[in-house]
N, C-alpha and C positions, 0 to 999 in steps of 0.2 A: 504494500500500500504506500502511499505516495500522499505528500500534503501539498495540493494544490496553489497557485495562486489567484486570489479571490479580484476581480476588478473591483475597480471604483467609480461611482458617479464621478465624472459624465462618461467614463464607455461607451461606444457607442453597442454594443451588444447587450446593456441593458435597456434600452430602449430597444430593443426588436422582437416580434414575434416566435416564439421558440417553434420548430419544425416538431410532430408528428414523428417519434419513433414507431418504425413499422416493421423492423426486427428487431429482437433481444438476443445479442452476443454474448462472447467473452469480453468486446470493447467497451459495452453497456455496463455488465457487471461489475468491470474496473472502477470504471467512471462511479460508480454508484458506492463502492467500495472507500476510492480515492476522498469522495465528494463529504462521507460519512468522519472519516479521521480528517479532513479539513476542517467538517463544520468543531467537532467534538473538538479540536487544537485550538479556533479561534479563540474564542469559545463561541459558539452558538445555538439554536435551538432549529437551525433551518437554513438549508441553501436549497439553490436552485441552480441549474444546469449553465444559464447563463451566467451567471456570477463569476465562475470559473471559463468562462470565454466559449465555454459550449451551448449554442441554441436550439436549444433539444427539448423537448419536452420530459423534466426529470428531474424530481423533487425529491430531497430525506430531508427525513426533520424527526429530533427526540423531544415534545414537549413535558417530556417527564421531569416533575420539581422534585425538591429534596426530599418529600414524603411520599415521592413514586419512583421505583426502579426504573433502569434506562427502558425503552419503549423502540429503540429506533424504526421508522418507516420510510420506504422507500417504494415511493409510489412513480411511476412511468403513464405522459400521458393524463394526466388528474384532472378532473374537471367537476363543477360542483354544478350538481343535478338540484339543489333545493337547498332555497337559507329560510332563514327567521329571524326573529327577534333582535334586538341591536345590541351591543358591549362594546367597549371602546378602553384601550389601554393604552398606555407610552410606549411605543412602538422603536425601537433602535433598526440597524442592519448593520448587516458585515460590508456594506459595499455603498453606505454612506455613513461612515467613522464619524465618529464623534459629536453625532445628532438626535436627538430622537425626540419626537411629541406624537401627544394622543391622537390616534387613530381611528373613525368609525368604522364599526365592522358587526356581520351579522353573529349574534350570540350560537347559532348552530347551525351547522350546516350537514349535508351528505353528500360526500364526493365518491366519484366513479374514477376507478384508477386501473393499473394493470400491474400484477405484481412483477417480481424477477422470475420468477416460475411458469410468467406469464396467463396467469389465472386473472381476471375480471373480479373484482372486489366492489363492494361499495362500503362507504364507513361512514356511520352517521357521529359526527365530533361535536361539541360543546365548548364554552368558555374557552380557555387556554390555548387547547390544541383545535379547536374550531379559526381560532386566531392566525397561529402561527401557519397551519397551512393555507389559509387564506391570502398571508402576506406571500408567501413563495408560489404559488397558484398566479399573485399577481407577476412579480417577475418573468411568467411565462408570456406573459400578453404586454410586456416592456413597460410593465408602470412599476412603479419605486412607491414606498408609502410616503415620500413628498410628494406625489402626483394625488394624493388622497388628502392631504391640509389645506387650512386655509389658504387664501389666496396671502393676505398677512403673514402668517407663518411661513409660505415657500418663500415672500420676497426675504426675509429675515433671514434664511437660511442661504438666501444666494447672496444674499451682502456680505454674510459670515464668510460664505466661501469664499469670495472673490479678494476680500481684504484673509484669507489664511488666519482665519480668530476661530474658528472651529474648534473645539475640545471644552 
């Protein structure tokens, strides 16, 4: 396994549409492997395919806290079939350092995925882990969770960046 390098806003690969995996390899499985001891090194609770410069459709993510054993999932392909209810939390990423604010997002969701075994799943998620995959869900379709704040909030963040006062 191998610790990837994660991009950074602006990349231009986070902002693009991730491709439709329509086979599952050895390459996939790497990547998936690879993508897991990246996220777990940053440390984080979730990447996504393009972060690591691959436009792929291809998500892990452990949202397990300190009073739940690691969970890891890797989902190929995810797409959320049904949300509800709203939740909103302070939202970070591995691929905009040193930012983070509150986020809206639906409180639960059911996503349709395709395992590494290549079996069809569906997982109906809640709170926490209805979040997290949500946000990496989004990086599939080139939105970043500043693409989700206020219009206030994003200019604050691009001022931050532009003058390098980030952190």
């Amino acid at each position: 396994m191998s610790i990837l390098d994660i991009d950074v806003y602006p990349a231009p690969v986070l902002k693009q549409l991730a491709a439709r995996i329509d086979r599952i390899d050895d390459t996939i499985r790497q990547l998936a492997d690879d993508m897991l001891e990246t996220m777990y090194k940053a440390p984080g609770v979730g990447l996504a395919a393009p972060q690591v410069g691959q436009s792929i459709a291809l998500i892990v993510a452990d949202p397990a806290t300190n009073e739940t054993p690691p969970a890891p999932m890797i989902l190929i392909n995810p797409e959320i079939i049904s949300a509800s209810g709203e939740a909103s939390i302070v939202e970070g990423c591995l691929s905009v350092p040193d930012y983070s604010a509150e986020v809206p997002r639906h409180q639960k969701i059911v996503v349709k995925a395709i395992t590494l075994d290549e079996e069809e799943i569906e997982l109906t998620l809640e709170d926490f882990p209805a979040i997290v995959i949500q946000h990496e869900i989004d990086h599939l379709h080139g939105k970043l969770f500043i693409d989700r704040i206020s219009r206030l909030k994003r200019n604050i963040f691009e001022r931050k960046l532009k003058k390098g006062t980030l952190a």
